[in-house]
N, C-alpha and C positions, 0 to 999 in steps of 0.2 A: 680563560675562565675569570671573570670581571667579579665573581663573589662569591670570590677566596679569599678569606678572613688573611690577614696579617699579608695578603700578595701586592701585587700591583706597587709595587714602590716608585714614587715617581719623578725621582730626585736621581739625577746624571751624577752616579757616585763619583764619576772623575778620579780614581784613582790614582793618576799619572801627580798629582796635585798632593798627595798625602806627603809626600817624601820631600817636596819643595818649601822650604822652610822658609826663605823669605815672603812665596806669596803665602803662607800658612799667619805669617806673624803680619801679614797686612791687612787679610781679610779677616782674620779673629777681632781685631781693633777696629774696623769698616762697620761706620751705621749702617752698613748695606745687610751686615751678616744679621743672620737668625739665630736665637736658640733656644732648645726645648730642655727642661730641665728635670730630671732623674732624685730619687731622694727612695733606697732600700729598694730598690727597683721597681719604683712604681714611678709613672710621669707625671709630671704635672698639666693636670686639664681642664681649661679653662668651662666653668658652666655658666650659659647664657641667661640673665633672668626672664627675658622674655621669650626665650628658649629653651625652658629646662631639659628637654627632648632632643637636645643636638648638641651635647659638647663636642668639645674641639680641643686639639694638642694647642695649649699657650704658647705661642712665640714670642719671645723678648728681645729685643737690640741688647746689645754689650753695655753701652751707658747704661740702661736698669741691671744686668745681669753684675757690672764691676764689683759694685759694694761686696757684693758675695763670694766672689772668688778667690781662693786662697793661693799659694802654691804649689799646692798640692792635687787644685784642681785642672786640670786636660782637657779642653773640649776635644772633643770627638766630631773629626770632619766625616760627615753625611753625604755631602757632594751639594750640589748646583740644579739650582731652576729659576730658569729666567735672570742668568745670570748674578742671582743671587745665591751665596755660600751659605747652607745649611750647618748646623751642631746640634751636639747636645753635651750635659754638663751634668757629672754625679754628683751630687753636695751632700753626699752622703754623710759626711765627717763633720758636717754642721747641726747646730741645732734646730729640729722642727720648727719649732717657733719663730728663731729665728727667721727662718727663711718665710714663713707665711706670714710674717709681720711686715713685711716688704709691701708698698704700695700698690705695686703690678699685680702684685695677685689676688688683691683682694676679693675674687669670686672664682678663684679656684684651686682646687685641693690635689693630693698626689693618691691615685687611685691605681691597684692594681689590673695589671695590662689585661690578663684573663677574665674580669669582670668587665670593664670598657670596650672591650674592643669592640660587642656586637651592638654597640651603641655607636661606633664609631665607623666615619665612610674608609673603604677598605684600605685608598692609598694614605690614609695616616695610619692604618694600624701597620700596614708596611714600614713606615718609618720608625715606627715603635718596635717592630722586630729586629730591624738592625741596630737600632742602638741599643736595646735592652739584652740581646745575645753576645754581643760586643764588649759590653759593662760584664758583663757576667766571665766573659774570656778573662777581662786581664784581670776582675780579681779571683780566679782561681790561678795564675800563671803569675807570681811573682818572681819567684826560684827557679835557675837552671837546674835541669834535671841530670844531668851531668857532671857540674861542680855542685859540692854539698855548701848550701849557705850562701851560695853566690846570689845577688839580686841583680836579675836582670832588668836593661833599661828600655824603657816605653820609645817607639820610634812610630812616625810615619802616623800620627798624632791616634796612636794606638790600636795602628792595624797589625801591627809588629813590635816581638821583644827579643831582644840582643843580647845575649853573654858575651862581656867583654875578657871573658877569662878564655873560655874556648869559643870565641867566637860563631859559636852556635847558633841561629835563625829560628824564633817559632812566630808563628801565624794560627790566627783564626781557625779552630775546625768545625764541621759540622758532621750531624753526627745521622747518616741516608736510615730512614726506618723505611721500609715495603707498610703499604696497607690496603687488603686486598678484599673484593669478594670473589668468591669459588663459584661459579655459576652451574648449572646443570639445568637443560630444559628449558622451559618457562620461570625458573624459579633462583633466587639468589641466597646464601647461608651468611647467617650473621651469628654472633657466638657470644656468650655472658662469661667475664670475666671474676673473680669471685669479688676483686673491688669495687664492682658496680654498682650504682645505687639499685634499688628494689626494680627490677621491671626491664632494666635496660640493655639493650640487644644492641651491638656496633660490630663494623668491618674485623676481620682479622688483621693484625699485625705483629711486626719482628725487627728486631733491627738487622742490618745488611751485617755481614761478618767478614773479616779481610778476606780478599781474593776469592769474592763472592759477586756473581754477576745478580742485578736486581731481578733478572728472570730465575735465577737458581733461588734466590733467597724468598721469591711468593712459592716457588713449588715446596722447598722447603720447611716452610714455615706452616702451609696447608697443611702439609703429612704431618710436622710436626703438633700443632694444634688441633686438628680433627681427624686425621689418620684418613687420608683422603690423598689420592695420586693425580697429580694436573697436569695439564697441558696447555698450549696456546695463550699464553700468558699476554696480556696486552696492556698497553700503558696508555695513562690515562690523562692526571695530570697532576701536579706535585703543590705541596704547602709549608712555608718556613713557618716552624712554630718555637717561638723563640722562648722551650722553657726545658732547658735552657738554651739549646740551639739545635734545633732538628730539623732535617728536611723530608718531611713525607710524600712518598711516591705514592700515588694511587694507580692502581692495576685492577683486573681482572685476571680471570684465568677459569679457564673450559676444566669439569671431570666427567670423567664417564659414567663412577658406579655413584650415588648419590646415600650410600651406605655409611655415615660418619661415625667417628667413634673419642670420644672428646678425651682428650689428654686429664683431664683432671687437677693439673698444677694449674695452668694459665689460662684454659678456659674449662669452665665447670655445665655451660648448656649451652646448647647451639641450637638453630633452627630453619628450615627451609622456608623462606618465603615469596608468595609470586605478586605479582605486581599491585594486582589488587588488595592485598593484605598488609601492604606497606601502605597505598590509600589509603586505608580503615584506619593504621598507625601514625600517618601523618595529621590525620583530621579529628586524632581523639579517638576511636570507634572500635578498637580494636580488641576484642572481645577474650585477647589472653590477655589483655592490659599492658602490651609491649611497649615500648617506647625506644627511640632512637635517639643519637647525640641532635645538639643541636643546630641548624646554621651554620656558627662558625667555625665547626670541626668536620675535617675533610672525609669524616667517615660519609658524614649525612648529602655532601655534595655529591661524595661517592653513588651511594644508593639513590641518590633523583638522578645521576646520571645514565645510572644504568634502567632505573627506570621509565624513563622517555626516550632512550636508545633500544628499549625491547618490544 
């Protein structure tokens, strides 16, 4: 699926490369390297004046990036294209100003990722979900959770952190949500949650729960949100959505009695719709005034997938 927001990443993460510290500390100093720069977790992105319609993730060589760097700053290895080393760099601890008084940047701002992205071509927003879910890891993960007060050390240029007290290991998680439609008939069930804006109808979802298989967790999650019994669960296809790091499964799944009954906590209306009436809803036209997420939320890829597969 070529457009799925935040997918298609297109950069040879190379992993085997994190943990190698010499070529780490050659290629961070290499005109050859790139890097993309992070500031409150927003990136910075370049807008073109005679393109204002197409920004772009600004890449900077290390000679402009130096001035900036503290010791306190990590780039963060991305991986490899074209034999070129990707990064990116939080400068979070610096001052705005500072940093956008910088020459290189002069025509571009730190914009967040959820506003950008559906301006942006997919395999940057892919880069943007791994470094921005990344940043977000290590600073919630300072302290072993094990020894009280111990701060653990950034390794593997922060794919990994280390208590050197009990030698403890943590890594990166993510975090699998289900998001499903129930199908019956000709027709698919989309459900209003009470945080929704006015009008708006999206996929069910849940997040997976340990030693939970993703088919148990759409059946689950059905009965649990419309009190509906499923079967034939099928999978579909999935979206990292780095906020803070999730990975959405998109499924389907067969009911037989089309009789719902909406839970009331997490979804407050629900509704049967058939193909045509998502038409009416895509085009404006839609005469309850429904409306669905947008583009780059895997509910709405959801529902055109299903709807040109039925």
């Amino acid at each position: 699926m070529h457009s799925i927001t935040f997918a298609n990443n297109p950069l040879d993460r190379a992993s085997q490369l994190r943990s190698d510290q010499a070529w780490q500390q050659d290629a961070i100093t290499s005109e050859k390297s790139r890097f993309m720069i992070f500031f409150e977790d927003r990136p910075l992105i370049k807008i073109n004046a005679d393109r204002p319609n197409e920004p772009e993730i600004l890449w900077i060589s290390h000679h402009q990036l130096a001035p900036l760097l503290t010791n306190n700053s990590r780039p963060l290895f991305l991986g490899l294209k074209d034999e070129l080393p990707f990064y990116a760099v939080d400068l979070t601890g610096l001052n705005l100003d500072q940093i956008l008084s910088h020459p290189s940047f002069a025509t571009s701002k730190f914009i967040d990722a959820r506003s950008i992205a559906p301006n942006l071509d997919n395999p940057s927003t892919g880069i943007i979900a791994q470094a921005k879910s990344n940043f977000e890891w290590n600073k919630n993960n300072i302290y072993c959770s094990k020894c009280a007060g111990v701060k653990l050390k950034t390794k593997d240029t922060g794919y990994k952190k280390f208590c050197e007290q009990c030698q403890s290991e943590y890594f990166p998680r993510v975090d699998p949500v289900v998001i499903m439609l129930p199908c019956h008939n000709n027709k698919c069930l989309l459900g209003r949650q009470k945080g929704f804006p006015p009008g708006m109808f999206s996929a069910l979802a849940g997040f997976v729960e340990p030693g939970e298989t993703i088919e148990d967790a759409v059946i689950r999650e059905i009965n649990e949100e419309v009190g509906l019994q499923s079967k034939n669960v099928s999978y579909k296809f999935t979206q990292p959505w780095p906020f803070p790091s999730s990975l959405m499964i998109g499924c389907t799944a067969e009911v037989d009695n089309p009789d719902y009954k909406v839970d009331e906590e997490e979804i407050v209306e629900a509704v049967w719709l058939t193909k045509e009436d998502l038409t009416k809803i895509l085009v404006g036209k839609s005469e309850k005034r429904i409306w669905i997420p947008p583009p780059m939320a895997i509910a709405h890829q959801l529902i055109v997938h299903w709807m040109n597969n039925n």
